[in-house]
PAGU-84160 format. One record per residue: residue number from 1; x, z, y of N, C-alpha, C in turn; chain; residue in one letter. Coordinates in nm, 2 decimals, m for minus. Each point is the difference from the previous one (the first is absolute). Layout:
! residues N
   resi     n.px     n.pz     n.py    ca.px    ca.pz    ca.py     c.px     c.pz     c.py   chain   resn
    NUM        X        Z        Y        X        Z        Y        X        Z        Y       A      a
...
***
This chain:
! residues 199
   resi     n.px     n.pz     n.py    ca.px    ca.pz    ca.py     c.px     c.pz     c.py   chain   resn
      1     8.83     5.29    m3.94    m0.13    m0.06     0.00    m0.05    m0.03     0.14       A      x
      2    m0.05    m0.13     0.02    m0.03    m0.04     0.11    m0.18     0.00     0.01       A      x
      3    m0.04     0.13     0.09    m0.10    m0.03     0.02    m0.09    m0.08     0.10       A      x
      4     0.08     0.04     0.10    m0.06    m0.04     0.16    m0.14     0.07     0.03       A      x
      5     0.03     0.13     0.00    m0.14     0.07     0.01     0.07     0.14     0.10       A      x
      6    m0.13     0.04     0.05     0.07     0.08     0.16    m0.01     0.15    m0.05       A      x
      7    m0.09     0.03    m0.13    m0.01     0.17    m0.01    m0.01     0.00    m0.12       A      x
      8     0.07     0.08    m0.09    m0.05     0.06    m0.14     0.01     0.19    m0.04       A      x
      9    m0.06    m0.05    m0.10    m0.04     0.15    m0.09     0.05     0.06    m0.10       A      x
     10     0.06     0.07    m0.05     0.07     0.00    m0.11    m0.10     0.13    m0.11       A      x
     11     0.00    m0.02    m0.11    m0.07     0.10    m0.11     0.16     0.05    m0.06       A      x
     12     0.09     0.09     0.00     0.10     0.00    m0.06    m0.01     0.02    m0.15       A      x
     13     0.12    m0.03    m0.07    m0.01    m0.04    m0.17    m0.02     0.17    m0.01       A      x
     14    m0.07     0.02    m0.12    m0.03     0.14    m0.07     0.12     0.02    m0.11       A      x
     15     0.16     0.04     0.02     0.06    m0.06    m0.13     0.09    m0.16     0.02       A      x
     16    m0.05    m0.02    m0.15     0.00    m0.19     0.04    m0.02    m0.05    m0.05       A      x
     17    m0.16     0.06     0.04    m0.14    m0.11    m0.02    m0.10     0.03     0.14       A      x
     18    m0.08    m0.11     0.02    m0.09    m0.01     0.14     0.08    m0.05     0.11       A      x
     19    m0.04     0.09     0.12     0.02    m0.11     0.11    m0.03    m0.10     0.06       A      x
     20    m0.14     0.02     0.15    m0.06    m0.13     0.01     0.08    m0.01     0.14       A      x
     21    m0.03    m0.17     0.04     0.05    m0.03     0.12    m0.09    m0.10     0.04       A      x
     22     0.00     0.04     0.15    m0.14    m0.04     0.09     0.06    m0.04     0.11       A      x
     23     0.01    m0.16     0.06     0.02    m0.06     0.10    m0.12    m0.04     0.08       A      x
     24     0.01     0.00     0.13    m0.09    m0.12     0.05     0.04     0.00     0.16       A      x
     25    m0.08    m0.09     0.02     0.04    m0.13     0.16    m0.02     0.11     0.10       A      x
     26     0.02    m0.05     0.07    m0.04     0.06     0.21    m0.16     0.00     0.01       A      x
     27    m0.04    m0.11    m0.08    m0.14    m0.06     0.06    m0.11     0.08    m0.08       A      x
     28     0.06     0.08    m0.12    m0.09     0.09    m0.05     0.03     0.16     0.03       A      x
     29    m0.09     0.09     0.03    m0.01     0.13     0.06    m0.05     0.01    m0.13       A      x
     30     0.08     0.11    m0.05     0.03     0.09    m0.18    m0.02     0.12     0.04       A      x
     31    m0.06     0.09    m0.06     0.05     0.20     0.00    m0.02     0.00    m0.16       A      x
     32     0.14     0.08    m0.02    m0.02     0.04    m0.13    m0.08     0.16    m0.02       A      x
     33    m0.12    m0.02    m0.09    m0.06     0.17     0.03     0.00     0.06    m0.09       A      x
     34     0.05    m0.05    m0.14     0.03     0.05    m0.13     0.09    m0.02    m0.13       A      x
     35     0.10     0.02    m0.07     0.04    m0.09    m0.08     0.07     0.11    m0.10       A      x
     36     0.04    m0.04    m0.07     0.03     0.07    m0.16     0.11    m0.11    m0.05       A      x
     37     0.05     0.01    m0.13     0.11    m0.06    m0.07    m0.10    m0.15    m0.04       A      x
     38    m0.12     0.00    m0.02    m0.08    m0.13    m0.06    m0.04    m0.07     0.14       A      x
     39    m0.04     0.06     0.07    m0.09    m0.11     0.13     0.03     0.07     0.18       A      x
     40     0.03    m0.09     0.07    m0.03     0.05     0.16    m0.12    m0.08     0.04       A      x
     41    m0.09     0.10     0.04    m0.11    m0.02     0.07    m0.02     0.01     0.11       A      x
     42    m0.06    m0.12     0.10     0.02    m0.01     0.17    m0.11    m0.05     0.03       A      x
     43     0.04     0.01     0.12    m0.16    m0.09     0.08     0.08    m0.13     0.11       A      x
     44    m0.05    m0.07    m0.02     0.06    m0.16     0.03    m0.11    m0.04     0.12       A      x
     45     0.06    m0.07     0.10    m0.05    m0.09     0.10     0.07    m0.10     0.02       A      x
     46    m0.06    m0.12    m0.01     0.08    m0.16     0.01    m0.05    m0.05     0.15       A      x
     47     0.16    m0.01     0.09    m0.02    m0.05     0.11    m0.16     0.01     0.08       A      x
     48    m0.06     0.11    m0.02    m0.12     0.13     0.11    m0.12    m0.06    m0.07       A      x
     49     0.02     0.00    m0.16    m0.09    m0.01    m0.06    m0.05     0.14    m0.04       A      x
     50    m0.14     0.00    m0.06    m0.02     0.13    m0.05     0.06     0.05    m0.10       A      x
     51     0.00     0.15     0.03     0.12     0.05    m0.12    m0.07     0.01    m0.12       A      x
     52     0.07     0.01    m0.09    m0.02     0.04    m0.17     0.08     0.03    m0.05       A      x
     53    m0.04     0.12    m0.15     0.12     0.03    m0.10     0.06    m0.08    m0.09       A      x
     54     0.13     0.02     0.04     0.06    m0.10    m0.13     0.11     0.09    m0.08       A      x
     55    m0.05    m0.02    m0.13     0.09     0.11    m0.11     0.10    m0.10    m0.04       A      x
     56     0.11     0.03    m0.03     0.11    m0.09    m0.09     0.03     0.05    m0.13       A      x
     57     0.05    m0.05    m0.07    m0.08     0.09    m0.12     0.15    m0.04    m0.10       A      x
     58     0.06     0.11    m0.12     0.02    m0.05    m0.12     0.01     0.16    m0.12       A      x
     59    m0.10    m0.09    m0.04    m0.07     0.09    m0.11     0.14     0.05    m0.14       A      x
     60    m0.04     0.13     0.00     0.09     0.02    m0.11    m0.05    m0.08    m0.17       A      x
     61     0.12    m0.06    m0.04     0.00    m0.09    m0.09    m0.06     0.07    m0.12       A      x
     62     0.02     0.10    m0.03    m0.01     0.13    m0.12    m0.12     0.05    m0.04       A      x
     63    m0.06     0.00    m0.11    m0.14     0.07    m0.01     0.00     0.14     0.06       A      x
     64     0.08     0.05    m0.01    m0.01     0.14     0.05    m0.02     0.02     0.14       A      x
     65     0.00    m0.09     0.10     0.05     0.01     0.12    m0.17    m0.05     0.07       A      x
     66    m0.06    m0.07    m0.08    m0.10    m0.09     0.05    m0.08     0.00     0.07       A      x
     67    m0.09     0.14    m0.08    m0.15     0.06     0.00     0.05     0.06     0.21       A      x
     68     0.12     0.05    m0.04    m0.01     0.11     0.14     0.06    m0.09     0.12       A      x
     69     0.04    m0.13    m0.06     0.05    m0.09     0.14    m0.16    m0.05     0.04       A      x
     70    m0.13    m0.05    m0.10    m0.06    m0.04     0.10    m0.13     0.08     0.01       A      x
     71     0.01     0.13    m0.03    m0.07     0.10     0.07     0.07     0.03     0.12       A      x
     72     0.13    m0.01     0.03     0.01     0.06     0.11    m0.04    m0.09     0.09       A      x
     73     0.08    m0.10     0.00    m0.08    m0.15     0.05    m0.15    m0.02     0.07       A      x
     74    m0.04     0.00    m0.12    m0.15     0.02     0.06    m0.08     0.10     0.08       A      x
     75     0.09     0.13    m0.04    m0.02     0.10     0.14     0.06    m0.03     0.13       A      x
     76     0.05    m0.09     0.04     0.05    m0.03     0.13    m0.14    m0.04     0.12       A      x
     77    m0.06    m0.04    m0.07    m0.13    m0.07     0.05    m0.16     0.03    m0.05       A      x
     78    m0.04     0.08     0.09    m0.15     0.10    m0.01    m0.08    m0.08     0.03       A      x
     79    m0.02    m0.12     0.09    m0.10    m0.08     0.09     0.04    m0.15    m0.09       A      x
     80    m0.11     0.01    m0.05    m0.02    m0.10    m0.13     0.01    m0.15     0.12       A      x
     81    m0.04     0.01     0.10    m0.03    m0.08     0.12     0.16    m0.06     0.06       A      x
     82     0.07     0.06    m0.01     0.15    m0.01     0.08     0.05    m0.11    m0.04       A      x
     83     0.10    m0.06     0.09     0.06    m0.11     0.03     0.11     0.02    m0.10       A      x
     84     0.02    m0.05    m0.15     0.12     0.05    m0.07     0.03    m0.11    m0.07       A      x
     85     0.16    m0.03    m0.01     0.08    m0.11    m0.07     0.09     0.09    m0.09       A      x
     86     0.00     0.03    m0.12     0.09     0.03    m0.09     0.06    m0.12    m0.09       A      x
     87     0.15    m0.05     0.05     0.09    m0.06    m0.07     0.11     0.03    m0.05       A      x
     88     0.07    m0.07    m0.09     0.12     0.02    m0.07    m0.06     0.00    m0.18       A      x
     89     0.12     0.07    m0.05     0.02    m0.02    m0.14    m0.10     0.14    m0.09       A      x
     90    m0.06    m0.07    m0.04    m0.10     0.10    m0.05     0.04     0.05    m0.17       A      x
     91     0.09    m0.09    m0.03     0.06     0.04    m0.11    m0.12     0.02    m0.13       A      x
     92    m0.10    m0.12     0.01    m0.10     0.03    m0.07    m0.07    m0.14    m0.06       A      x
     93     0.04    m0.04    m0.07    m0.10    m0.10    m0.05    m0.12    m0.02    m0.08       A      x
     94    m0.08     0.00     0.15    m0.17     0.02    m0.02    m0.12    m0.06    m0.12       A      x
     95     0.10    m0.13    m0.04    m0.11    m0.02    m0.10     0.10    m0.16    m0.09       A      x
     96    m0.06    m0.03    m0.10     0.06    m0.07    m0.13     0.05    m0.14     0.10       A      x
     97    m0.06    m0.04     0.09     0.02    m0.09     0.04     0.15    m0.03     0.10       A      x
     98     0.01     0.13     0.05     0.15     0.03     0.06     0.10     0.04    m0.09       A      x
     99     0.01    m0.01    m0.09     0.12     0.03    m0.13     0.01    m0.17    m0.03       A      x
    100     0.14    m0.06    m0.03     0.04    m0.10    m0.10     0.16     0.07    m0.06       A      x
    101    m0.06    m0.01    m0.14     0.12     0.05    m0.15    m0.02     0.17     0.04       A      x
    102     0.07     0.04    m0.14     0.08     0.13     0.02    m0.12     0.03    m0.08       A      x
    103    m0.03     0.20     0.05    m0.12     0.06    m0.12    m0.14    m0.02     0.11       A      x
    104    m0.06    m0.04    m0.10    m0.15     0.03     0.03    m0.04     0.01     0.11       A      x
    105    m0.08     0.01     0.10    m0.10     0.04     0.09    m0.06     0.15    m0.03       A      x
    106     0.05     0.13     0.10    m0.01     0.12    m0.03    m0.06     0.05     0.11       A      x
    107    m0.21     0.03    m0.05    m0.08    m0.01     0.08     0.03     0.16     0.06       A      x
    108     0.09     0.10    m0.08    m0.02     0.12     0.07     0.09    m0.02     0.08       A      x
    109     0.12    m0.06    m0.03     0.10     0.00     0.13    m0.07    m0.01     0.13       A      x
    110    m0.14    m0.09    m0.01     0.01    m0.01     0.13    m0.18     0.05     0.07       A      x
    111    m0.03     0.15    m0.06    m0.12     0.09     0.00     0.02     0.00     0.14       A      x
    112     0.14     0.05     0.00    m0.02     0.14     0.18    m0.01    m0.12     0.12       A      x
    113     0.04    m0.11    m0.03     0.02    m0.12     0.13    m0.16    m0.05    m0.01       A      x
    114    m0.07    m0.01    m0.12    m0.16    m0.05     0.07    m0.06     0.11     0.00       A      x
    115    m0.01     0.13    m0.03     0.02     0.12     0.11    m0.01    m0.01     0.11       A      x
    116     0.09    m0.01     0.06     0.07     0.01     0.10    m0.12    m0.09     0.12       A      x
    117    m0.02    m0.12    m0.09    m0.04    m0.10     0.06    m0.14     0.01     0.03       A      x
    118    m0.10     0.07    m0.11    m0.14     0.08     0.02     0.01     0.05     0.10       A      x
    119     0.10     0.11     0.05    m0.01     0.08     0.05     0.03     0.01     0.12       A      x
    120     0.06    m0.08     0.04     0.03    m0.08     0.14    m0.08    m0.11     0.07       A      x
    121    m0.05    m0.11    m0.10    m0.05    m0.10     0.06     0.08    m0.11     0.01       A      x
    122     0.12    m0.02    m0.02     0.09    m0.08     0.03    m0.03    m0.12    m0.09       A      x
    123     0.05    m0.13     0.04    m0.03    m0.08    m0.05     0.17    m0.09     0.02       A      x
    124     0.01    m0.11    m0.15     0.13    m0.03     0.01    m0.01    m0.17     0.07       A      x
    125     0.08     0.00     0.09     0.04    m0.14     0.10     0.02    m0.07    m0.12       A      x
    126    m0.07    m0.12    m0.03     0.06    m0.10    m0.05     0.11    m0.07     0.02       A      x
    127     0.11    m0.02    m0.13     0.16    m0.08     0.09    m0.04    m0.14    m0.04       A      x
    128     0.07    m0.08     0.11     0.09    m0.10    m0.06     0.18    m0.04    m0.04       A      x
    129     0.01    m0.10    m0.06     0.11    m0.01    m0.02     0.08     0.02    m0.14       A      x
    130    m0.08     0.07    m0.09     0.07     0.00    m0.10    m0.11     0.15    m0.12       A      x
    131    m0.01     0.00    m0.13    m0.05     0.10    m0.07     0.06     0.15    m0.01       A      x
    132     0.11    m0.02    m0.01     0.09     0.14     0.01     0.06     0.02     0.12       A      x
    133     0.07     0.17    m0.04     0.11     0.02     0.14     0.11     0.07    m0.06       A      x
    134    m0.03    m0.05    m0.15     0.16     0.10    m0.07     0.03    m0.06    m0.10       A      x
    135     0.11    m0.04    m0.02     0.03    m0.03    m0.14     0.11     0.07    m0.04       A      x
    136     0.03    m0.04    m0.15     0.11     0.11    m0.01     0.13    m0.06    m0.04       A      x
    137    m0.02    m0.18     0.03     0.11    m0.08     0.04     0.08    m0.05    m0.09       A      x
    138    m0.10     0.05    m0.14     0.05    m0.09    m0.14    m0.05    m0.11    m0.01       A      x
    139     0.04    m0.11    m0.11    m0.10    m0.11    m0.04    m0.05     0.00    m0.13       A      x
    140    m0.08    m0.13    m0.02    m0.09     0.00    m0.11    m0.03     0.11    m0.07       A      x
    141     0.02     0.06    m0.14    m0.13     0.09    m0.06     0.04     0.12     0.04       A      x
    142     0.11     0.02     0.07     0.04     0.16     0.03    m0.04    m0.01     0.23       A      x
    143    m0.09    m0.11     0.00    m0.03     0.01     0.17    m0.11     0.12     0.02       A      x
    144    m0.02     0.05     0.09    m0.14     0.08     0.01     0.00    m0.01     0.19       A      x
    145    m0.12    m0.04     0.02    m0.04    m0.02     0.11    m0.09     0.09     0.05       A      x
    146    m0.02     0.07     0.07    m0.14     0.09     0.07    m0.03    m0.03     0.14       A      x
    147    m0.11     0.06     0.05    m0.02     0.04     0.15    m0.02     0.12     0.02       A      x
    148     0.10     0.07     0.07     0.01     0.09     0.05    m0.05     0.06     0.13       A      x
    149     0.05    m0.12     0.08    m0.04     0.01     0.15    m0.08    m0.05     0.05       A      x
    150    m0.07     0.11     0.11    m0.13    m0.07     0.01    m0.05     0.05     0.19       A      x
    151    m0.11    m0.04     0.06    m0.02     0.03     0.12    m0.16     0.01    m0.03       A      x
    152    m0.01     0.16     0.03    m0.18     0.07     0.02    m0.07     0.03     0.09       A      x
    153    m0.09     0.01     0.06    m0.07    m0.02     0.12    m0.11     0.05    m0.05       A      x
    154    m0.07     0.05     0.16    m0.13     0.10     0.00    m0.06    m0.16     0.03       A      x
    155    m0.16     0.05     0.02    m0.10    m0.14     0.02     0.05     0.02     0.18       A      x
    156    m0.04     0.10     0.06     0.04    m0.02     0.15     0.14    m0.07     0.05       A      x
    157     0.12     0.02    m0.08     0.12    m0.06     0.04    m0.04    m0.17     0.01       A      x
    158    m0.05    m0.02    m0.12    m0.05    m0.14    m0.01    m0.06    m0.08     0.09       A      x
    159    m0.10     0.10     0.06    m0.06    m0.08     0.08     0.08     0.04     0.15       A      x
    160     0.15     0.04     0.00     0.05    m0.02     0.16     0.10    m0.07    m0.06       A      x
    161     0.04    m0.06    m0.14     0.07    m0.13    m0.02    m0.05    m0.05    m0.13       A      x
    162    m0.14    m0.08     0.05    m0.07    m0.08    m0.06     0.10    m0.10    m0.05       A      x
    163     0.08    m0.07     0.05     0.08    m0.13    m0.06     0.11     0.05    m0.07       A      x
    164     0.05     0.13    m0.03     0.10     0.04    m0.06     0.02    m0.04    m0.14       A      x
    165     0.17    m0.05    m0.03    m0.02    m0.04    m0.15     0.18     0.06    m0.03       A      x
    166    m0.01     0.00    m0.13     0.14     0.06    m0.06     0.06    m0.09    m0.07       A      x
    167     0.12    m0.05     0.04     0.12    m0.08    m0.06     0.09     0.06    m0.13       A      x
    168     0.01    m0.03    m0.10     0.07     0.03    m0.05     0.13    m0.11    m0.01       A      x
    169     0.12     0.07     0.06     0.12    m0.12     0.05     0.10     0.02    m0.11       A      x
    170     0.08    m0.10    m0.05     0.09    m0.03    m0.06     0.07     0.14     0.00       A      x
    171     0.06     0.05    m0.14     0.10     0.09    m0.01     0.14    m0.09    m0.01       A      x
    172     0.12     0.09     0.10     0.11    m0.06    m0.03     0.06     0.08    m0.05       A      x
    173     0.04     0.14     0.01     0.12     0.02     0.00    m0.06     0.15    m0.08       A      x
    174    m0.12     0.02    m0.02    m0.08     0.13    m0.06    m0.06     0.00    m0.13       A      x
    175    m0.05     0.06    m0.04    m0.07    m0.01    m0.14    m0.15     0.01     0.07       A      x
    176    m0.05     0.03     0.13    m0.14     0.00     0.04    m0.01    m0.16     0.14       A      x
    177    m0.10    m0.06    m0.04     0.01    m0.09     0.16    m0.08     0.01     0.06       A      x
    178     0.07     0.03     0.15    m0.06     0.07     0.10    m0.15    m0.08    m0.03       A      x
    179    m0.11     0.12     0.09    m0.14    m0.04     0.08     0.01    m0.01     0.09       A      x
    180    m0.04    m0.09     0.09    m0.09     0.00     0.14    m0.08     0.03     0.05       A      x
    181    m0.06     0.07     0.09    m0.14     0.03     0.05    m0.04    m0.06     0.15       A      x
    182    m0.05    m0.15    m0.02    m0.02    m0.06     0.12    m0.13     0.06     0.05       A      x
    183     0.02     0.07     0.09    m0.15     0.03     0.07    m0.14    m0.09     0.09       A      x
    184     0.14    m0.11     0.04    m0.08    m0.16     0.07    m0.05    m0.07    m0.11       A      x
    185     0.02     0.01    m0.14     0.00    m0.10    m0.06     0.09    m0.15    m0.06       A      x
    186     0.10     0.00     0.13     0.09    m0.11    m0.01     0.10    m0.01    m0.05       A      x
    187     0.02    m0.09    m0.06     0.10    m0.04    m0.13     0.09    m0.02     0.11       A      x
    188     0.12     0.02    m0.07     0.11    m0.06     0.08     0.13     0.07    m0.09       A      x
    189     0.13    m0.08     0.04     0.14    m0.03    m0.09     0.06     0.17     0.06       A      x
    190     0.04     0.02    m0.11     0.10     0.12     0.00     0.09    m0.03    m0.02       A      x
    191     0.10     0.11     0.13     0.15    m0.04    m0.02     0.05     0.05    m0.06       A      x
    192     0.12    m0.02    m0.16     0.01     0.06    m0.04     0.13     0.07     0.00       A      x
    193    m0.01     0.14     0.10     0.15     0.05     0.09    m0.01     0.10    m0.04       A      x
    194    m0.08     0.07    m0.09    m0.04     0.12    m0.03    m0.04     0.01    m0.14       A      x
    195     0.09     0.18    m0.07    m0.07    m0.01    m0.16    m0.03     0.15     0.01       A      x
    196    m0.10     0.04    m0.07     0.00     0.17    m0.05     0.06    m0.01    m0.15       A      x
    197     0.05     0.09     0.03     0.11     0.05    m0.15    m0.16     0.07    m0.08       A      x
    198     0.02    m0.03    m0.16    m0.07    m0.01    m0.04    m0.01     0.19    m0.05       A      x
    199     0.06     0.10     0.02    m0.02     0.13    m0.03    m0.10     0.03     0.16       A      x
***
């Protein structure tokens, strides 16, 4: 796998399931200050911009797992005011409109995530590019499409990237297609030299 990135992070697998991995450039100054099998939590500076936290996130899929992934989550951050970006796969689809096929729209699955969302203040980046970020790669009556992935922000992060917007980019080679998180705002063409394996 060809990244072209100068430092990463590794969450190792629990078993063989989890394991996150965290790349990034020269031009961004990272410290990782917390992380567990679901999320690594850091504080980011973009070429001697002001720093902020940025969580990476993938939520356990399981009911059983849920309640205590985003209580912990939301304990990471006491200052309702803080500079915070929580992205990745939330493994939660928030409301009727993010489900196409399969069963129903299941408002408890997804209690502990607008929870989560009270209780933090976070608000979700609007994407473009597409309605979902998963499918499960069948067709016609047996297709089921959701959104999984998503990018959340405090009101202060917002206003130190006011023009920030989220891409949802073509899946190739995964059952999820990648997000973007442009902080300028600017569209522009992805090369496509790179895939995350979909576990």
């Amino acid at each position: 796998m060809k990244m072209k990135m100068d430092n990463a992070f590794y969450v190792e697998l629990d078993g063989i399931a989890g394991g996150l991995p965290l790349w990034w450039s020269q031009e961004v100054k990272l410290s990782v200050i917390h992380y567990d099998k679901n999320f690594i939590d850091t504080v980011i500076s973009i070429n001697g911009e002001p720093e902020w936290f940025g969580t990476f996130i993938y939520a356990p899929p399981y009911e059983d797992g849920k309640q205590c992934f985003w209580e912990r989550l939301g304990a990471l951050r006491n200052d309702v005011n803080a500079k915070w970006c929580v992205m990745g796969d939330t493994n939660i689809v928030a409301s009727p409109t993010e489900k196409y096929g399969g069963s129903p729209f299941d408002h408890n699955n997804a209690k502990w995530y607008h929870e989560f969302l009270e209780h933090t203040y976070l608000m979700e980046i609007q994407s473009k590019g597409g309605a979902y970020t998963w499918s499960n790669q069948r067709s016609e009556e047996d297709e089921i499409c959701e959104k999984l992935d998503r990018v959340l922000s405090s009101l202060e992060w917002g206003f130190l990237f006011p023009k920030a917007i989220v891409v949802i980019d073509a899946a190739i080679t995964s059952d999820h297609a990648p997000i973007v998180t442009l902080t300028n705002g600017l569209l522009k063409k992805f090369k496509k030299d790179f895939n995350f394996e979909s576990s």
